[in-house]
C-alpha positions in Angstrom: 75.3 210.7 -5.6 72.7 209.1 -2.9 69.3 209.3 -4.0 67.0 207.5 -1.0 63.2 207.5 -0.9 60.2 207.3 1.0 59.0 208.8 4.1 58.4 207.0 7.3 57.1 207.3 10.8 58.5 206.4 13.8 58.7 206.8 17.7 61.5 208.2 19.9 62.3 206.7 23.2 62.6 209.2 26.1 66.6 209.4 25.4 65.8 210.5 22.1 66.9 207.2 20.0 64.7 206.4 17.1 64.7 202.9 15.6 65.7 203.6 11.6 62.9 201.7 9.5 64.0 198.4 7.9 63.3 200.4 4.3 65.5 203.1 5.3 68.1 200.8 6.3 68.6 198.8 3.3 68.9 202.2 1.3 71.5 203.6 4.1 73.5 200.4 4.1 75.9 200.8 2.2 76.8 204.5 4.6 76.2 202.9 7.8 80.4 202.3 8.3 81.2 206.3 7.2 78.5 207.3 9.9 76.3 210.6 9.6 76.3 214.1 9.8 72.9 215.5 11.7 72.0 219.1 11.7 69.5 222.2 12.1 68.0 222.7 8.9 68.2 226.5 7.6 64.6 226.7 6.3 62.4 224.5 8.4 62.0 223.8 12.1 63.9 220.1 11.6 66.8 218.0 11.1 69.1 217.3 8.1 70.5 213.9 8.6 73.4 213.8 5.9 75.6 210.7 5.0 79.2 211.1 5.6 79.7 211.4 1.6 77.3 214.1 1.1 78.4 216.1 3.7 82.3 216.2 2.9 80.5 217.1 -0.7 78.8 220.1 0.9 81.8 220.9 2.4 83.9 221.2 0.0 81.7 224.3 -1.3 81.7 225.9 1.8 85.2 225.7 2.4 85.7 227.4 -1.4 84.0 230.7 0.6 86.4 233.6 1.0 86.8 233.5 4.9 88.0 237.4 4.4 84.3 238.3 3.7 82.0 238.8 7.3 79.5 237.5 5.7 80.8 234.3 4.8 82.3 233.8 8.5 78.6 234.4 9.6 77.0 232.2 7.0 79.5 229.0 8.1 79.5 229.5 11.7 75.5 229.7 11.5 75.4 226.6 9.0 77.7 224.1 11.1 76.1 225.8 14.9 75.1 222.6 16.4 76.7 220.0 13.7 76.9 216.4 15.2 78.7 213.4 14.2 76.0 210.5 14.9 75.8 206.8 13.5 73.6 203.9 13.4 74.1 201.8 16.7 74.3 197.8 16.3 70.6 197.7 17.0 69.7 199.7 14.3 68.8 203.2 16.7 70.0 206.8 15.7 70.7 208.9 18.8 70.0 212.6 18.4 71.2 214.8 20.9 69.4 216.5 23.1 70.4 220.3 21.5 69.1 219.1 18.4 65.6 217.2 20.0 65.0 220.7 21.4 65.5 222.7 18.0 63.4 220.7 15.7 60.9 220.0 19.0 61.0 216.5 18.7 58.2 215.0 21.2 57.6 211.0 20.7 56.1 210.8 17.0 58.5 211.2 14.4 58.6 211.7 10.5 62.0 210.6 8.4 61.4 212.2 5.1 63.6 211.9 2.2 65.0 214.8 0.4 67.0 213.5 -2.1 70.8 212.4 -0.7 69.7 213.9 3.1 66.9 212.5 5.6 65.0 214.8 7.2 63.7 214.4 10.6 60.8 216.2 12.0 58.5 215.9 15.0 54.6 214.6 13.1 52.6 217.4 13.9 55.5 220.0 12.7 56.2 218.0 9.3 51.6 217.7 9.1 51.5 221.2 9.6 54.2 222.4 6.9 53.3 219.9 4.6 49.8 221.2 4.6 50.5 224.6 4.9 53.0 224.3 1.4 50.4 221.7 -0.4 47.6 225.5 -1.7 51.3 226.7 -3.8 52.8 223.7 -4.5 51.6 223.6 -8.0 52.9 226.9 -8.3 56.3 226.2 -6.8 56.7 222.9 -9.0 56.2 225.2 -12.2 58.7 228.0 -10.9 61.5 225.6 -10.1 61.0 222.7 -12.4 59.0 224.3 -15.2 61.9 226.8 -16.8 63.3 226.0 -20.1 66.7 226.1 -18.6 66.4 222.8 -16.8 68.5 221.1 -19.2 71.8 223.6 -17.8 71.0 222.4 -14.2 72.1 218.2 -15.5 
């Protein structure tokens, strides 16, 4: 399992390349040759940049859905609408696709946050604004997720 860190800032150029942060990098290297999945996140107004291992991972549970169900045919053709293939050019610059700069409203600033095995990318003011809007409940989100007794069955 990937575990990467940090969150960084950075600009995109009017094509919508960003230059991946040297820090980033070294923690990606060792995905760079399988390449990236990059996606519409299902809870926020951003992008879920997924390394190739991860995302056959995540895969393999969806395709474990009964296809017979409408609901589960909804759910996966929602989850993969937009779904892009993308990789780390030789300069070091992630190209996201236009579809994708319009969902998460990507202007120039950019945010690449960490979320365990994915990177998400949001535009600045979008990723200020929801960070700050989530920071008032946070303690009492922390305690609801982390703080059961039952943490011990997630491991």
């Amino acid at each position: 399992m990937v575990n990467l860190i940090g969150t960084y800032e950075c600009k995109a150029d009017a094509k919508g390349r960003l230059m991946v942060p040297s820090a980033l990098k070294k923690q990606l290297a060792p995905m760079l040759q399988e390449g990236f999945v990059l996606k519409r996140s299902v809870f926020q107004p951003c992008l879920e940049l997924y390394p190739m291992q991860e995302w056959n991972v995540l895969m393999q549970k969806i395709n474990g859905l009964n296809r017979f169900k409408k609901k589960n045919n909804d759910f996966i053709r929602r989850f993969t609408a937009g779904v892009k293939m993308v990789e780390v050019d030789s300069n070091g610059r992630l190209l996201i696709p236009k579809d994708l700069v319009g969902f998460a409203g990507i202007n120039k600033e950019i945010v690449l946050s960490s979320a365990v095995n994915i990177i998400e990318i949001w535009d600045k003011d979008k990723y200020e604004n929801t960070i700050d809007e989530t920071s008032d409940d946070f303690a009492e989100l922390a305690e609801e997720v982390m703080g059961n007794d039952d943490l011990d069955a997630i491991s």
